[in-house]
C-alpha positions as MATLAB code, in Angstrom:
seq = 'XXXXXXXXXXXXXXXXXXXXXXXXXXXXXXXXXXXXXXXXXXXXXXXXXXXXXXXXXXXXXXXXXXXXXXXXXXXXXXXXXXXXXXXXXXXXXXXXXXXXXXXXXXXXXXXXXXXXXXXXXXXXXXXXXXXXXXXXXXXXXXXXXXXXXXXXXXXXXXXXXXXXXXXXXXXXXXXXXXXXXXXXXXXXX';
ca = [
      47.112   26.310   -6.119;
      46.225   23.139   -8.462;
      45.808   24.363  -11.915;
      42.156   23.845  -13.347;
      41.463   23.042  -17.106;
      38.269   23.585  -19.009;
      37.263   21.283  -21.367;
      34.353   21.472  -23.733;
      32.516   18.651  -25.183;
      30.581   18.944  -28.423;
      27.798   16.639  -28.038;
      24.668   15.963  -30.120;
      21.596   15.871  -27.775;
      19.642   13.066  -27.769;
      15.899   12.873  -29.846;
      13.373   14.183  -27.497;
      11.262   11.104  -25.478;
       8.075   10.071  -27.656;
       5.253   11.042  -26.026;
       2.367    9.098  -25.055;
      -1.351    9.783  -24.454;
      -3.275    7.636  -21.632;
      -5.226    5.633  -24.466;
      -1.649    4.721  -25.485;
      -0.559    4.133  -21.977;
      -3.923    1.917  -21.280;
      -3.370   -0.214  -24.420;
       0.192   -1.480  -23.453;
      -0.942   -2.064  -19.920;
      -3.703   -3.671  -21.380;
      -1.576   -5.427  -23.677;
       0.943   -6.755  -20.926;
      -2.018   -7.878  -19.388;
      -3.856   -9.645  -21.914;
      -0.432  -11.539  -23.354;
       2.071  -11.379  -20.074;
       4.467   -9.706  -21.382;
       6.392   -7.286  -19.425;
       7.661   -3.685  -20.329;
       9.557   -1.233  -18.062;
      10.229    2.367  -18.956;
      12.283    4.158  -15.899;
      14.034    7.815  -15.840;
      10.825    9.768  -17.309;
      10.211    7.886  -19.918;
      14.431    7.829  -21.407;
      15.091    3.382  -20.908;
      12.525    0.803  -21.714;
      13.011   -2.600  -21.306;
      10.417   -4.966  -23.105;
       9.499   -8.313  -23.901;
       8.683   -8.675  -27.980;
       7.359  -12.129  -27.167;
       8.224  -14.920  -24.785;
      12.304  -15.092  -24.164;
      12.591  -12.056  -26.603;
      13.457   -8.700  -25.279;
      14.551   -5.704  -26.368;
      15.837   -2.256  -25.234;
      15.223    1.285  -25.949;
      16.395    4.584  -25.531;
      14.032    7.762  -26.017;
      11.914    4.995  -27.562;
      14.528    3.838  -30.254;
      16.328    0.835  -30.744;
      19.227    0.744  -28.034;
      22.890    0.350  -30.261;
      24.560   -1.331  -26.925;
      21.854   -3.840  -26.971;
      22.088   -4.279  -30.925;
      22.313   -8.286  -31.865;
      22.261   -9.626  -28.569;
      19.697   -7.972  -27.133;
      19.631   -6.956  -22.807;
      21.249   -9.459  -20.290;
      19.833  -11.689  -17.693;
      20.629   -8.440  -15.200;
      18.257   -6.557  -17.204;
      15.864   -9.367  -17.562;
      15.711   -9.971  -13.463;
      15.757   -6.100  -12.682;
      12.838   -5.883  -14.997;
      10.878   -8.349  -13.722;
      11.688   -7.240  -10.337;
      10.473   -3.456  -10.968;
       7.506   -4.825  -12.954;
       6.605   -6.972   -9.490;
       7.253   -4.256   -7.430;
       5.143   -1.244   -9.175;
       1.974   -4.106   -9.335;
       2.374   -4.385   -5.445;
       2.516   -0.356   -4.914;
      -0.573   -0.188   -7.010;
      -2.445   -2.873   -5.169;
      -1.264   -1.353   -2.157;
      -2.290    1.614   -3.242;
      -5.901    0.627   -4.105;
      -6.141   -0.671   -0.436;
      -4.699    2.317    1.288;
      -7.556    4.708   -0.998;
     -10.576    2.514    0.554;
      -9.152    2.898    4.085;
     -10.942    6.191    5.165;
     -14.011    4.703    6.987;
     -14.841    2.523    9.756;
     -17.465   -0.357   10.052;
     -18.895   -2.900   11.897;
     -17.854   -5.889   10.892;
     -21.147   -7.322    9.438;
     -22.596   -4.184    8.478;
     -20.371   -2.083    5.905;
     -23.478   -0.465    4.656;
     -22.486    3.282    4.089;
     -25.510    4.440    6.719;
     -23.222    2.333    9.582;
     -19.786    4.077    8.263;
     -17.914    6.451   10.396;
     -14.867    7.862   10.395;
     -13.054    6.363   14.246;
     -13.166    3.281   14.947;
     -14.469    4.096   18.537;
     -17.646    5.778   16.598;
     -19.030    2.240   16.256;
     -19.269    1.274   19.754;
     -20.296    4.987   21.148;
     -24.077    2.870   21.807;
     -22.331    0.066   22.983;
     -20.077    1.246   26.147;
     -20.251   -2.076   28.461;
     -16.627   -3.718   27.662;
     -18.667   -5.688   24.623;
     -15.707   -6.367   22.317;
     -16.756   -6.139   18.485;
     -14.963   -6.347   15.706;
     -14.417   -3.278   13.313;
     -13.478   -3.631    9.513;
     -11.230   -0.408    8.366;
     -11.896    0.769    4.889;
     -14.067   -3.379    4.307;
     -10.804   -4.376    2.760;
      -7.620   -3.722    4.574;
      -8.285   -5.220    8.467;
     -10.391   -6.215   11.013;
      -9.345   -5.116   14.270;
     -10.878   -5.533   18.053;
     -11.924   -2.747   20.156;
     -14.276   -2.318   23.131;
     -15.383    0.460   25.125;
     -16.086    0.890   28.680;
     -16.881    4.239   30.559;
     -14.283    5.802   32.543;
     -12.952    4.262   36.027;
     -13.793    6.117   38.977;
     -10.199    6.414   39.856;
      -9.115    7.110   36.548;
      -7.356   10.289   36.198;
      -9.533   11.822   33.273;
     -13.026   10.992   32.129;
     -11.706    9.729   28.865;
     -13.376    6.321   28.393;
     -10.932    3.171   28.576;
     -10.909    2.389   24.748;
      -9.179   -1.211   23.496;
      -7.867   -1.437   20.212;
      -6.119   -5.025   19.595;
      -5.399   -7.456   16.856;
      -7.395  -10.424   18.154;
     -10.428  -10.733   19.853;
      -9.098  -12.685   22.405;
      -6.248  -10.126   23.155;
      -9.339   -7.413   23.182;
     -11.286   -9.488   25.528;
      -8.338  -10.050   28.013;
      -8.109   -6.747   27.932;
     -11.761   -5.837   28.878;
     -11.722   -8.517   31.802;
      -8.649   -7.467   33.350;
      -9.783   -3.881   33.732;
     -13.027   -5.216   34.670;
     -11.004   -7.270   37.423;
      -9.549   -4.005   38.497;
     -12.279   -2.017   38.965;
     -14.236   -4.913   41.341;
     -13.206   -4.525   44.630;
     -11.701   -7.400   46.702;
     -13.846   -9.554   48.323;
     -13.668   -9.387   52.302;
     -13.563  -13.337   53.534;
     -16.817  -13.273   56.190;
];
């Protein structure tokens, strides 16, 4: 049996992270904003990376100056990886806006909230004759192309036949070629 040692470290715990209130938050977004700086703070709050002004950065820990960054300041590895996170958490709150306004359906030129619903196939309940028409989720994320028609007579259920497509073309095809089914051959006289 391997013999197993022990050993305890004294260590002085690090200063408590600074807090900050949303009005402090909202003034160095702002400020980022308004000057283009950038300024990164990962692992709750414990490693910022900023920019003091253009081609100046700095780095903290727990808020306080950073002693392995003392004099020379953080590397281009910091630099890029900040700039990359920075990119990254404005295109997860953009996405994020998008993905909040994407609970209702419209038709494409009405978004008024008296034509909103919340299925696409709720717009075109009136309008069950193949007509293909174009329905805008949420007004801001996509317009997609759907079309109704009532069920076949030999269709196995009485669901309607529903088409939901990227293009209106592709939703069109669609429509004809069930239409095209559901005709009956012609019998040469």
């Amino acid at each position: 049996m391997a013999n197993v040692t022990a050993v305890v470290m004294s260590m002085k715990r690090p200063p408590a992270p600074k807090k900050t209130t949303p009005q402090e938050e909202t003034k160095m977004s702002e400020r980022a904003a308004d000057d283009g700086l950038i300024s990164v703070t990962v692992n709750d709050g414990k490693y910022t990376i900023q920019q003091t002004s253009p081609g100046t950065w700095e780095a903290l820990r727990y808020g306080e100056e950073w002693p392995a960054f003392r004099g020379s300041g953080p590397d281009n590895l910091h630099v890029a990886l900040a700039y990359e996170i920075a990119a990254l958490r404005e295109q997860v709150a953009d996405l994020q806006r998008k993905v909040n306004g994407c609970q209702w359906y419209w038709p494409e030129d009405d978004t008024s909230s008296d034509a909103c619903v919340e299925n696409p196939f709720e717009v075109l309940e009136w309008d069950k004759d193949g007509t293909v028409a174009a329905v805008s989720r949420g007004g801001i994320i996509e317009t997609r192309y759907y079309a109704i028609l009532p069920a076949a007579e030999d269709a196995d259920s009485d669901d309607d036949f529903e088409v939901d497509e990227a293009t209106h073309e592709a939703a069109q095809n669609k429509v004809n070629a069930e239409l095209a089914r559901r005709i009956p051959p012609q019998v040469a006289a």
